[in-house]
mmCIF file of the N, C-alpha and C atoms, coordinates in Angstrom:
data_MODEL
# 
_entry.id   MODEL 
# 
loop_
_atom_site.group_PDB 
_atom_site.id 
_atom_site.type_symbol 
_atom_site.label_atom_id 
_atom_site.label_alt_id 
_atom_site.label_comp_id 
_atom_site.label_asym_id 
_atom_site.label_entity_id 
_atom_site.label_seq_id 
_atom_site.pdbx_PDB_ins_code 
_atom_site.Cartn_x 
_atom_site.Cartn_y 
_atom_site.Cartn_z 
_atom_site.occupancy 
_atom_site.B_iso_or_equiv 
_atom_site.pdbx_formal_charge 
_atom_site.auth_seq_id 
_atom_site.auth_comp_id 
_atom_site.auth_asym_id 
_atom_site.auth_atom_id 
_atom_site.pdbx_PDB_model_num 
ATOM 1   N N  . UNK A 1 1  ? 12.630  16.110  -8.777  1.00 0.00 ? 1  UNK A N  1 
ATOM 2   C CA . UNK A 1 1  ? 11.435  16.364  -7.995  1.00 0.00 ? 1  UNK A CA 1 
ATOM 3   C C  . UNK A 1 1  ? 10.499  15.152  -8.006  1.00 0.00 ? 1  UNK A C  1 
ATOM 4   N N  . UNK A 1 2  ? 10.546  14.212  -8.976  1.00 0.00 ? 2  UNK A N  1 
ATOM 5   C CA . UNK A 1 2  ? 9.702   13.210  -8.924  1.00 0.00 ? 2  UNK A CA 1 
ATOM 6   C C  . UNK A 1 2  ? 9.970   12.457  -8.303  1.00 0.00 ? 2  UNK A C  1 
ATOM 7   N N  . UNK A 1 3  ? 11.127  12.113  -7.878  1.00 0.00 ? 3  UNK A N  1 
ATOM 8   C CA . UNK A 1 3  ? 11.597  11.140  -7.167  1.00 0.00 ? 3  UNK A CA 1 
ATOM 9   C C  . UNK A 1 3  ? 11.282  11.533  -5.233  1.00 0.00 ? 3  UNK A C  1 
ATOM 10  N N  . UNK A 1 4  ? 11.031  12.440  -5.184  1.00 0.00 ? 4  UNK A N  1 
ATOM 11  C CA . UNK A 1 4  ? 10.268  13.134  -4.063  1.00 0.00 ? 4  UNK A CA 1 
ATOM 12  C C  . UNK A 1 4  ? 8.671   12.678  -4.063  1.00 0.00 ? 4  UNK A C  1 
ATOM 13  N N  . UNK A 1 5  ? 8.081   13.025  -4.961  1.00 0.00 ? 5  UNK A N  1 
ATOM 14  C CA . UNK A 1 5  ? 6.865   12.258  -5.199  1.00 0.00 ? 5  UNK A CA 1 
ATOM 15  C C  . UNK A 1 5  ? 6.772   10.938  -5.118  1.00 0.00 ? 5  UNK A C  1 
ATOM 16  N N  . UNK A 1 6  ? 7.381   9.618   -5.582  1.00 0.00 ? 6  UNK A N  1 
ATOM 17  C CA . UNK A 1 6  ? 7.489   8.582   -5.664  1.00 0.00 ? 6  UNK A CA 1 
ATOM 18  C C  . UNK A 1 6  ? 7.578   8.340   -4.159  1.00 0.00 ? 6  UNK A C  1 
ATOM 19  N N  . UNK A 1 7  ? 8.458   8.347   -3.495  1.00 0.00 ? 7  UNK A N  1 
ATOM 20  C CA . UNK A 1 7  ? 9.176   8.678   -2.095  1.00 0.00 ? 7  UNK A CA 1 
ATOM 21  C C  . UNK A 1 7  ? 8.096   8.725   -1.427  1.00 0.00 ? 7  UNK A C  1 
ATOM 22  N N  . UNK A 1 8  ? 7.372   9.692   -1.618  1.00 0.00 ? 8  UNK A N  1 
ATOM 23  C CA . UNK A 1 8  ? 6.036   10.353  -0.684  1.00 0.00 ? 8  UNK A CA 1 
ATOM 24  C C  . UNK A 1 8  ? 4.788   9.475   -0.977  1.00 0.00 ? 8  UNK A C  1 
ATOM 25  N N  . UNK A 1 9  ? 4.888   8.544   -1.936  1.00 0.00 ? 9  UNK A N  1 
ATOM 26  C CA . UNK A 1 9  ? 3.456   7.747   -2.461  1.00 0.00 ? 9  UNK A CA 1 
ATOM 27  C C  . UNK A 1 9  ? 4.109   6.624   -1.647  1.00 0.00 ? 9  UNK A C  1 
ATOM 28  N N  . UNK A 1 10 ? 5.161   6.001   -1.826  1.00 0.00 ? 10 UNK A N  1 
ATOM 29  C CA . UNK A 1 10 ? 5.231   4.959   -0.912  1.00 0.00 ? 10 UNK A CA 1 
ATOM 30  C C  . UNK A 1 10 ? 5.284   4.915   0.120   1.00 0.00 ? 10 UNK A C  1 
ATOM 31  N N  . UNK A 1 11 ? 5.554   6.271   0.941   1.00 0.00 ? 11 UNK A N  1 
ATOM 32  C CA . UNK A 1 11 ? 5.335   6.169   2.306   1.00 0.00 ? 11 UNK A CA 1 
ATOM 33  C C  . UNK A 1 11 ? 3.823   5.656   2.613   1.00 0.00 ? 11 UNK A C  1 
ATOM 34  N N  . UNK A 1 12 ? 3.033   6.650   1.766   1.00 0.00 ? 12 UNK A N  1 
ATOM 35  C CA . UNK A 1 12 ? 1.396   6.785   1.927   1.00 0.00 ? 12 UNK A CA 1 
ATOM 36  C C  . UNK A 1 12 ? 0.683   5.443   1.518   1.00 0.00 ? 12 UNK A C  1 
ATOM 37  N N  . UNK A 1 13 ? 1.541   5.320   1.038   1.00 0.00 ? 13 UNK A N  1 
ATOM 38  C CA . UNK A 1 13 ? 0.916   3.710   0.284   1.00 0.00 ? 13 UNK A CA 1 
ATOM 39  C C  . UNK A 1 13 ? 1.214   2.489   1.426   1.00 0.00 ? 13 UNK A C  1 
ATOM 40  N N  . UNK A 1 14 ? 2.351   2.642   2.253   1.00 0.00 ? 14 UNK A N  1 
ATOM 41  C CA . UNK A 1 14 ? 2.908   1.708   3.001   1.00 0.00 ? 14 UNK A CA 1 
ATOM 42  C C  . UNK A 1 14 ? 1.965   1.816   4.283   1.00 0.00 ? 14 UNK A C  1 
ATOM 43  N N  . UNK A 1 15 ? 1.448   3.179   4.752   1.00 0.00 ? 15 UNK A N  1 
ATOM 44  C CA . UNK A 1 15 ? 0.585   3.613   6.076   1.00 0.00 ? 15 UNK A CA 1 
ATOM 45  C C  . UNK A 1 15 ? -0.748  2.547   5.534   1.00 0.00 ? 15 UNK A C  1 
ATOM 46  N N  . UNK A 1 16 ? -0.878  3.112   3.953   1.00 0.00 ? 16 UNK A N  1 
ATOM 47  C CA . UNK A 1 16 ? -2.112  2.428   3.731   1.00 0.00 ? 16 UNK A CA 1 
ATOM 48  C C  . UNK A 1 16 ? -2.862  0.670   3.936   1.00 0.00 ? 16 UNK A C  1 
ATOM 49  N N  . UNK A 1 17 ? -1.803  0.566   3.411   1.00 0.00 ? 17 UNK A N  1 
ATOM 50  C CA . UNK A 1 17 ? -1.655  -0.986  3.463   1.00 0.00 ? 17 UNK A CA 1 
ATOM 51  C C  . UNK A 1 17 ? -1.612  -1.458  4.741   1.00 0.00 ? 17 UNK A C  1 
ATOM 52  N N  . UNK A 1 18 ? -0.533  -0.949  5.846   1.00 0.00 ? 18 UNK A N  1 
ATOM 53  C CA . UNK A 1 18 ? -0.669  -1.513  7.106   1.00 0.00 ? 18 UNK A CA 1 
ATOM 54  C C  . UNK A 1 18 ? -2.154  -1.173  7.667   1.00 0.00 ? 18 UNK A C  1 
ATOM 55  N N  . UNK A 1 19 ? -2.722  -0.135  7.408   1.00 0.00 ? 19 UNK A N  1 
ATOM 56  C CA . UNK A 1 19 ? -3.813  0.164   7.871   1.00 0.00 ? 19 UNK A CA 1 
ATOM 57  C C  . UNK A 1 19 ? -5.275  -0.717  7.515   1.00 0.00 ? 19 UNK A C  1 
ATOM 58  N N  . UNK A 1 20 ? -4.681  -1.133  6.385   1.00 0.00 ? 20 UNK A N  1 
ATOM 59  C CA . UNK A 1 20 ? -6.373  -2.009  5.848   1.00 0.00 ? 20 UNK A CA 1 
ATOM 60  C C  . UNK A 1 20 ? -5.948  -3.227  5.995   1.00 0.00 ? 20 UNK A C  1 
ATOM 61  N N  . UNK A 1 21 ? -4.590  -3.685  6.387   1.00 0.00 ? 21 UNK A N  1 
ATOM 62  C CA . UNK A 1 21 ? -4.181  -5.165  7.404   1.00 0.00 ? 21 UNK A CA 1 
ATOM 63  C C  . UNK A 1 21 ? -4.991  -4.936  8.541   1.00 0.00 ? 21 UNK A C  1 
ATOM 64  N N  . UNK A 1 22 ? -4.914  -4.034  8.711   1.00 0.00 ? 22 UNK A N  1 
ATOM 65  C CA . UNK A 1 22 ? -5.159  -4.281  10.685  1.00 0.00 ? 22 UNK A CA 1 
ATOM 66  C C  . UNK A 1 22 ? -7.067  -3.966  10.749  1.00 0.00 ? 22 UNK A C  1 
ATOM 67  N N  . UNK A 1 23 ? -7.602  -3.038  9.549   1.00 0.00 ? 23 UNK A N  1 
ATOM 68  C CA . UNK A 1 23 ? -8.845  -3.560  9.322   1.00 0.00 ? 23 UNK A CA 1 
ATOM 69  C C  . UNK A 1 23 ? -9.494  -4.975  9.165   1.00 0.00 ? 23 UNK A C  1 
ATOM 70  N N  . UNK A 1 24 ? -8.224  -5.458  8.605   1.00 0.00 ? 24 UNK A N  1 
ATOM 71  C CA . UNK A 1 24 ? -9.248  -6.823  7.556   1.00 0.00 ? 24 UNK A CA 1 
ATOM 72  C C  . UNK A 1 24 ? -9.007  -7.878  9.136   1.00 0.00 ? 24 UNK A C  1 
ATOM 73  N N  . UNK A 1 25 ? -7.795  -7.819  9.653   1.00 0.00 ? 25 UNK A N  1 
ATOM 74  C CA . UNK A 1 25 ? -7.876  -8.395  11.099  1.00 0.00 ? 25 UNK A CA 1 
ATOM 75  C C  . UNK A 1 25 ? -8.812  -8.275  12.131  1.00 0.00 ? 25 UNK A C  1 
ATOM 76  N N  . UNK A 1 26 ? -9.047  -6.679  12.384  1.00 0.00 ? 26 UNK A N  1 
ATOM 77  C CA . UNK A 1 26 ? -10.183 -6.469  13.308  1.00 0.00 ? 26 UNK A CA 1 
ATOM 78  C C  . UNK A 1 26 ? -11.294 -7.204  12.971  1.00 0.00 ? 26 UNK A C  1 
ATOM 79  N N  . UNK A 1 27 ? -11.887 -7.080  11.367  1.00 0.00 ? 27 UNK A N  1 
ATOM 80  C CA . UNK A 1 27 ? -12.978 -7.482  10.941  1.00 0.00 ? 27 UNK A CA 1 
ATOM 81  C C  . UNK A 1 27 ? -12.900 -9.700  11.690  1.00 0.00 ? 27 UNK A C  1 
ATOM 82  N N  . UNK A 1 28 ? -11.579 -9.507  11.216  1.00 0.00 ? 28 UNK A N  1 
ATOM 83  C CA . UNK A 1 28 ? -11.501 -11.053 11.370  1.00 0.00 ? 28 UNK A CA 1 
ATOM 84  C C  . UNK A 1 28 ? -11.874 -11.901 12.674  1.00 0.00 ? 28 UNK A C  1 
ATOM 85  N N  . UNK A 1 29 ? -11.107 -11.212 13.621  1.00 0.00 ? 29 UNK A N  1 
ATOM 86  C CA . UNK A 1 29 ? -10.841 -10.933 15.080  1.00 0.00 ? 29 UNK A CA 1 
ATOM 87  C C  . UNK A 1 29 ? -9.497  -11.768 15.816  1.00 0.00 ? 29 UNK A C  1 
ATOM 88  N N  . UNK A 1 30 ? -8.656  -11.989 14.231  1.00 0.00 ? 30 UNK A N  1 
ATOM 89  C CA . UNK A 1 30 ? -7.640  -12.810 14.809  1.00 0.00 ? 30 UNK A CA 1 
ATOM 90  C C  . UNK A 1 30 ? -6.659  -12.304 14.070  1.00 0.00 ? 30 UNK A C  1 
ATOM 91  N N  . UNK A 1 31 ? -5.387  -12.637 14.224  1.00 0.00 ? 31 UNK A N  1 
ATOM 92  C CA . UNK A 1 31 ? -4.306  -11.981 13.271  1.00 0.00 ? 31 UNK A CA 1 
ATOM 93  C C  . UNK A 1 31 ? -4.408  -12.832 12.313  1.00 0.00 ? 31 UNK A C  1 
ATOM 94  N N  . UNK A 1 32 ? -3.618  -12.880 11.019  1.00 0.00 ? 32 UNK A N  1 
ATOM 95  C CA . UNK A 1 32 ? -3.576  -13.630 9.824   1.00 0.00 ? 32 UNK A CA 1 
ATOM 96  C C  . UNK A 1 32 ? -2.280  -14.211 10.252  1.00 0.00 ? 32 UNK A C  1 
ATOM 97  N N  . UNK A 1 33 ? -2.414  -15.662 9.479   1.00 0.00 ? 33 UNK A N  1 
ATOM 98  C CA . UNK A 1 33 ? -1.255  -16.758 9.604   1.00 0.00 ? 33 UNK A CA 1 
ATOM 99  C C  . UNK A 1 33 ? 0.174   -15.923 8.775   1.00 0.00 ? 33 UNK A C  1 
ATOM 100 N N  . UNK A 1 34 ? -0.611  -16.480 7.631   1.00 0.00 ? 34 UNK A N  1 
ATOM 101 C CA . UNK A 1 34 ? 0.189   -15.290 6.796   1.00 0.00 ? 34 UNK A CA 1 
ATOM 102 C C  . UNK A 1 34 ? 0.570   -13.531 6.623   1.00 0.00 ? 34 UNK A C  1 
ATOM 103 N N  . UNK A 1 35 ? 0.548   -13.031 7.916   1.00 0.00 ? 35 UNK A N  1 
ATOM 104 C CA . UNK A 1 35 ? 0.276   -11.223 7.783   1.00 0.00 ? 35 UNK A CA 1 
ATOM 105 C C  . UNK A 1 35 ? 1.260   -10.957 6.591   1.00 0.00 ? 35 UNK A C  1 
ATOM 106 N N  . UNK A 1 36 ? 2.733   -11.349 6.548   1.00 0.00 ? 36 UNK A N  1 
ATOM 107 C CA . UNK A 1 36 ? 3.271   -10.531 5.674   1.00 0.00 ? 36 UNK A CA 1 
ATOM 108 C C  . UNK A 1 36 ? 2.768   -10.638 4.636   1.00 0.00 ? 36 UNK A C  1 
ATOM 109 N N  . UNK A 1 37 ? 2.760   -11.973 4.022   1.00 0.00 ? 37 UNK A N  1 
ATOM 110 C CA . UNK A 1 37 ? 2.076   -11.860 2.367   1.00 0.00 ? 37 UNK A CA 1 
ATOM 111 C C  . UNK A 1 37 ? 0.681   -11.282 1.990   1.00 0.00 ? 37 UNK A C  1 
ATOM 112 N N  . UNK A 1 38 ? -0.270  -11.119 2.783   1.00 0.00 ? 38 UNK A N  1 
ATOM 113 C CA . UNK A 1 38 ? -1.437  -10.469 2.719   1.00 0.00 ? 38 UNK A CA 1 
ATOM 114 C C  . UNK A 1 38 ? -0.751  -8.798  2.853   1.00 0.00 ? 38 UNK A C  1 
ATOM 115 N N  . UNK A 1 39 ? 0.178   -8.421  3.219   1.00 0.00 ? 39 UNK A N  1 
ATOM 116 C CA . UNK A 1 39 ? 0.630   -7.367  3.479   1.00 0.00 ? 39 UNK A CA 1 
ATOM 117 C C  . UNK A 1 39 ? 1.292   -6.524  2.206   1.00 0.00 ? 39 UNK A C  1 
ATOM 118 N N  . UNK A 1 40 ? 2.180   -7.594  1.727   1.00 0.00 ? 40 UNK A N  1 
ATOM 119 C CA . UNK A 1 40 ? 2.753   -7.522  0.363   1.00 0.00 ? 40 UNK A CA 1 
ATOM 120 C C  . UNK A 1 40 ? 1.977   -7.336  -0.562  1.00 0.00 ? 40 UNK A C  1 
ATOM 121 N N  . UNK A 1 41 ? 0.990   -8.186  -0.609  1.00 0.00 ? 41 UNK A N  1 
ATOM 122 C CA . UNK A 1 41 ? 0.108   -8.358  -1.590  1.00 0.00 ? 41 UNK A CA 1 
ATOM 123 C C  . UNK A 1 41 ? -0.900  -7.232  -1.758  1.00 0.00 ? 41 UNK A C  1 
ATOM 124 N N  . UNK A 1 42 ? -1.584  -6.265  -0.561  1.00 0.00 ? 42 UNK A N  1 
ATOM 125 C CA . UNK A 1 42 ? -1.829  -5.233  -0.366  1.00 0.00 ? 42 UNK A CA 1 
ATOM 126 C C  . UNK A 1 42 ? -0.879  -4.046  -1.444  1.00 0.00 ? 42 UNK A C  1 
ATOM 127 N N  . UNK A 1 43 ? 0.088   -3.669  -0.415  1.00 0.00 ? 43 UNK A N  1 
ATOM 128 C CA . UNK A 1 43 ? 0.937   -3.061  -1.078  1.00 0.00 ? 43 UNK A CA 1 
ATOM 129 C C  . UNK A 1 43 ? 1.653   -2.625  -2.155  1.00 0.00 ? 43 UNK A C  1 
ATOM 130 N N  . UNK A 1 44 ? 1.809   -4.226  -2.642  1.00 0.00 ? 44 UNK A N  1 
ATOM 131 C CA . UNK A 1 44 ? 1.534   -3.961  -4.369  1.00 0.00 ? 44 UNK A CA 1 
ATOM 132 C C  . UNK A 1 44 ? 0.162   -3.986  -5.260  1.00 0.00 ? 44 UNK A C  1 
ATOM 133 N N  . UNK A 1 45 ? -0.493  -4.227  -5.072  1.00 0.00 ? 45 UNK A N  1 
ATOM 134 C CA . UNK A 1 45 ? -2.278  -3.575  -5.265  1.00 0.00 ? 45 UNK A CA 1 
ATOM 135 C C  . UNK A 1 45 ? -2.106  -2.659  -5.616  1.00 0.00 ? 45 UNK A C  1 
ATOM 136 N N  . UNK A 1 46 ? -1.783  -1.984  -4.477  1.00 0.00 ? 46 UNK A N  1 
ATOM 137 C CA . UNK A 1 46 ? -2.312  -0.144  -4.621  1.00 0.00 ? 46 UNK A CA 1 
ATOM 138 C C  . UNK A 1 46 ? -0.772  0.229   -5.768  1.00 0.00 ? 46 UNK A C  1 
ATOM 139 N N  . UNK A 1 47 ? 0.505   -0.293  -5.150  1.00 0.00 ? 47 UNK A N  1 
ATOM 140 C CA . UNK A 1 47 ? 1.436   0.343   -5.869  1.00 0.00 ? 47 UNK A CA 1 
ATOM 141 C C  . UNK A 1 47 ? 0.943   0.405   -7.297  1.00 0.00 ? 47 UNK A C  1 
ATOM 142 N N  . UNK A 1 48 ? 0.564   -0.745  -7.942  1.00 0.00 ? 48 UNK A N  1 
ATOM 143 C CA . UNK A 1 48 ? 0.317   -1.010  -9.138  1.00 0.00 ? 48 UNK A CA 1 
ATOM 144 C C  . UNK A 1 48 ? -0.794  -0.158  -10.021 1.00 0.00 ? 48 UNK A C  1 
ATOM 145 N N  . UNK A 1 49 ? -1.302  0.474   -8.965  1.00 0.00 ? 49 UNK A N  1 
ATOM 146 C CA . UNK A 1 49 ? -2.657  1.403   -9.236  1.00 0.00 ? 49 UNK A CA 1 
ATOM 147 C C  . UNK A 1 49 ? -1.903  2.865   -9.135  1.00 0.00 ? 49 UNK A C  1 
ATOM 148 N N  . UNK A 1 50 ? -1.232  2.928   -8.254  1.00 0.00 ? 50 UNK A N  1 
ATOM 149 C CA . UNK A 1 50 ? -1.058  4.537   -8.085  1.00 0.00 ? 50 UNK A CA 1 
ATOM 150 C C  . UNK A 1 50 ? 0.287   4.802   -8.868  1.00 0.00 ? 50 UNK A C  1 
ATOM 151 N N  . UNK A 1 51 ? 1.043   4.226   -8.749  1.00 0.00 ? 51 UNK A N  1 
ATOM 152 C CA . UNK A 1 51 ? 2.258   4.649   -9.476  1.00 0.00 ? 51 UNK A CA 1 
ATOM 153 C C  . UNK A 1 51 ? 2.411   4.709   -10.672 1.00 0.00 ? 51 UNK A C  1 
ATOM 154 N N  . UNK A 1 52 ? 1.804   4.165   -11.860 1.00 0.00 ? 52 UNK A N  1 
ATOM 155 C CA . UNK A 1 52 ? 1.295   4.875   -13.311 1.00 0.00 ? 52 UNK A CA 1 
ATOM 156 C C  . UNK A 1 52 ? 0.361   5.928   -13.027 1.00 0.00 ? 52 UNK A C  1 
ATOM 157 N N  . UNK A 1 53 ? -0.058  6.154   -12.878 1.00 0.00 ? 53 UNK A N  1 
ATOM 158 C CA . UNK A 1 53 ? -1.049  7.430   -12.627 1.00 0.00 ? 53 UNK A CA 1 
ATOM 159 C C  . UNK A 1 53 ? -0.217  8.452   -11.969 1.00 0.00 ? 53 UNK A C  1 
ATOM 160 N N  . UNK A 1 54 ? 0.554   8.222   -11.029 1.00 0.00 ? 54 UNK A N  1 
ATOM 161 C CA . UNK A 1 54 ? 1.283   9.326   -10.379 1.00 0.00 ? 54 UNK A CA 1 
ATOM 162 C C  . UNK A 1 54 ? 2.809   9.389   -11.902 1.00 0.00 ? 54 UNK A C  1 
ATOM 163 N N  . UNK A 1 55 ? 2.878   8.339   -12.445 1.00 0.00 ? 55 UNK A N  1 
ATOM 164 C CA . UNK A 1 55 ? 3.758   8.668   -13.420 1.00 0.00 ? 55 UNK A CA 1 
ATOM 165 C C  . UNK A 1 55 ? 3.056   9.540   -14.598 1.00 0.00 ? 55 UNK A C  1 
ATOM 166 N N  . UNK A 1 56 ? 2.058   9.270   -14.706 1.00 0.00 ? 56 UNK A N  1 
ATOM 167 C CA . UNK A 1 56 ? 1.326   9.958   -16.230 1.00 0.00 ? 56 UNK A CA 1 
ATOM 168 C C  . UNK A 1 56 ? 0.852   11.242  -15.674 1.00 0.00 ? 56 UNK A C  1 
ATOM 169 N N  . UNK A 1 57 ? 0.981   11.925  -14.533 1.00 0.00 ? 57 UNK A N  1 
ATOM 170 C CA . UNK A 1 57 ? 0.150   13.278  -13.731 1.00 0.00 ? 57 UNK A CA 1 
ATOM 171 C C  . UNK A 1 57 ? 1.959   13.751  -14.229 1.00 0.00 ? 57 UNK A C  1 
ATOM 172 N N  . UNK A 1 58 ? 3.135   13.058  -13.951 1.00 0.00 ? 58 UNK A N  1 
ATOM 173 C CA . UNK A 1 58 ? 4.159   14.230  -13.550 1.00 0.00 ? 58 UNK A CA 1 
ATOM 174 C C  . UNK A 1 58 ? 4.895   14.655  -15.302 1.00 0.00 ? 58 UNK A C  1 
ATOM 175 N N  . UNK A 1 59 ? 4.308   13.712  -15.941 1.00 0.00 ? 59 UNK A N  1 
ATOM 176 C CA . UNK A 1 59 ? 4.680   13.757  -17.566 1.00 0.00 ? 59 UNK A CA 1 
ATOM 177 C C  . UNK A 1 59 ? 4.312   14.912  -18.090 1.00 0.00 ? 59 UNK A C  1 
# 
């Protein structure tokens, strides 16, 4: 079952991330040179935040 959870955080995590790319762009008003690595770098942010915590909730 956790592995359902995990599954379901990275989807949410992946919406997330594309979503506060395309904020930090709007804000910008241009695309980023670099999108993927600002993208990556996003992504693992949050992973790094939510996925111990979603590990220590299913313990």
């Amino acid at each position: 079952m956790s592995a359902i959870y995990f599954t379901l955080a990275g989807i949410v995590l992946y919406l997330a991330a594309d979503w506060l790319l395309d904020r930090i762009e709007v804000r910008r008003g241009e695309r980023l040179e670099h999108r993927t690595l600002v993208f990556f770098g996003i992504l693992l942010g949050l992973a790094l935040v939510t996925f111990p915590m979603l590990q220590s909730l299913l313990e």
